[in-house]
C-alpha positions in Angstrom: 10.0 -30.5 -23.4 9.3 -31.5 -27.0 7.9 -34.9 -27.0 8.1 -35.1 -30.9 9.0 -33.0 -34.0 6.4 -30.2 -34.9 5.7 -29.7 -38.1 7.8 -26.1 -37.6 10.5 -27.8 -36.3 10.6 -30.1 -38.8 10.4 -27.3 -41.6 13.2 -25.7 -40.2 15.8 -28.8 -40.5 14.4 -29.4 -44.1 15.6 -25.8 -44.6 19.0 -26.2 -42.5 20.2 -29.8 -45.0 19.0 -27.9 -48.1 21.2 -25.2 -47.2 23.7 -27.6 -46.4 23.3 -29.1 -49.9 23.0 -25.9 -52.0 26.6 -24.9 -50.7 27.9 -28.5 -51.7 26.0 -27.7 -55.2 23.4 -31.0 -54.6 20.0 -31.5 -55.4 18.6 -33.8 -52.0 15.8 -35.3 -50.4 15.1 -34.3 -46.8 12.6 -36.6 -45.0 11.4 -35.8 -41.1 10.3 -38.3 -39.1 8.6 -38.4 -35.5 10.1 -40.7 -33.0 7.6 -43.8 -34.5 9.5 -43.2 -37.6 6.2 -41.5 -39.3 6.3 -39.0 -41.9 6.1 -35.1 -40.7 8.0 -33.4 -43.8 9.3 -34.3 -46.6 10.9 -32.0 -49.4 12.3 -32.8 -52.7 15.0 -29.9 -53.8 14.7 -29.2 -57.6 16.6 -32.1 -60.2 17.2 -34.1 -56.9 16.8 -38.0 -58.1 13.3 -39.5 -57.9 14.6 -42.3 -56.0 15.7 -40.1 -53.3 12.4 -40.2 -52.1 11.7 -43.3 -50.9 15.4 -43.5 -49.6 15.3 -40.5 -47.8 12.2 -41.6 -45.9 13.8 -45.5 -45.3 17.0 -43.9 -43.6 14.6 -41.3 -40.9 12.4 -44.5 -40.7 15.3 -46.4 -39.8 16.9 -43.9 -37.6 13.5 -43.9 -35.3 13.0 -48.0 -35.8 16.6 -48.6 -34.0 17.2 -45.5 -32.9 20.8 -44.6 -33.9 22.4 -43.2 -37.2 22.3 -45.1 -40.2 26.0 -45.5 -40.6 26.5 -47.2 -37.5 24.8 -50.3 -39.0 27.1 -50.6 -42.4 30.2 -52.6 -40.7 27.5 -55.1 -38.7 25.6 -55.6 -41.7 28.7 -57.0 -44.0 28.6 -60.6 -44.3 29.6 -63.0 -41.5 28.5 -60.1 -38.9 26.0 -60.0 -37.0 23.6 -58.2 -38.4 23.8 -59.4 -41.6 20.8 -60.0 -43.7 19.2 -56.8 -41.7 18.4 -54.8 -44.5 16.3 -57.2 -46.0 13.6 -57.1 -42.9 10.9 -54.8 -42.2 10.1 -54.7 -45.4 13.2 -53.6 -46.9 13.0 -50.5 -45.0 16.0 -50.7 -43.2 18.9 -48.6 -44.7 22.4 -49.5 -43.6 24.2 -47.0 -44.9 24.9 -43.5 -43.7 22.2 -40.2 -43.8 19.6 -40.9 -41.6 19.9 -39.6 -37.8 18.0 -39.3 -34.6 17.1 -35.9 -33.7 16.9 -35.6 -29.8 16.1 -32.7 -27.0 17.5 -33.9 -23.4 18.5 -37.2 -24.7 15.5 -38.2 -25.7 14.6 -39.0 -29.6 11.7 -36.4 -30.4 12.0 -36.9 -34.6 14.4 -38.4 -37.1 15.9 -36.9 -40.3 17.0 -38.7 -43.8 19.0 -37.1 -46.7 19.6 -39.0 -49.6 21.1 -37.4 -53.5 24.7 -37.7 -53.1 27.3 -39.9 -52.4 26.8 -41.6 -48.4 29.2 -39.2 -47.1 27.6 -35.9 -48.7 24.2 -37.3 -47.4 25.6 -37.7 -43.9 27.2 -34.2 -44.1 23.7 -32.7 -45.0 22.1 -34.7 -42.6 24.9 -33.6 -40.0 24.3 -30.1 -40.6 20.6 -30.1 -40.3 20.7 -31.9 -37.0 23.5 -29.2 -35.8 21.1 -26.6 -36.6 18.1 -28.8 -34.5 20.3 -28.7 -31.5 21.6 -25.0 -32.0 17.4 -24.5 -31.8 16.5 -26.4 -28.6 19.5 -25.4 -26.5 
């Protein structure tokens, strides 16, 4: 069993959300993350927004740090919830909005993955797709 992301692996969803993105007609970001939220790969597609960047790599940070999707923390993190305020920890590294997602073999988180260049629910289709194509791979 995989106990994190190889770099390979890694490559290979990069290429799986750009694909993904080029069909939608986006430029993205796709960031990779081990389990520890650290950087494996990171790829900036051509006219994709420079700011992409550091989001990308916040939402697979995020993913790994609580270890679930990114849009399952935008209703707790509205005002009055319990969450709220969430975002502005960890250095402002949490992203509560959708595109970031574990990427898991046997049910256990092995990497993360973040897409940011679109609107949240073209990022979390791109994401969605390369994470499909992570699990078509380990089955």
């Amino acid at each position: 069993m995989t106990e994190t992301i190889t770099l390979e692996e890694a490559r290979d969803v990069i290429e799986a959300a750009e694909e993904a993105a080029e069909e939608m007609g986006l430029a993205m970001v796709v960031t990779v993350a081990n389990p520890a939220g650290n950087l494996v790969a990171q790829h900036r597609m051509d006219g994709a927004w420079l700011a992409s960047v550091s989001i990308s790599r916040n939402k697979a940070y995020t993913a790994a740090a609580l270890q679930m999707p990114t849009h399952e923390l935008a209703d707790p993190t509205q005002p009055g919830e319990s969450l709220w305020g969430l975002q502005t920890t960890d250095e402002n590294r949490l992203v509560v909005f959708g595109g970031g997602y574990p990427l898991e073999v046997d049910g256990d988180i092995v990497g993360t993955v973040g897409v940011s260049g679109g609107e949240v629910p073209q990022d979390m289709a791109v994401a969605e797709a390369a994470v499909d194509a992570f699990q078509d791979t380990m089955e």
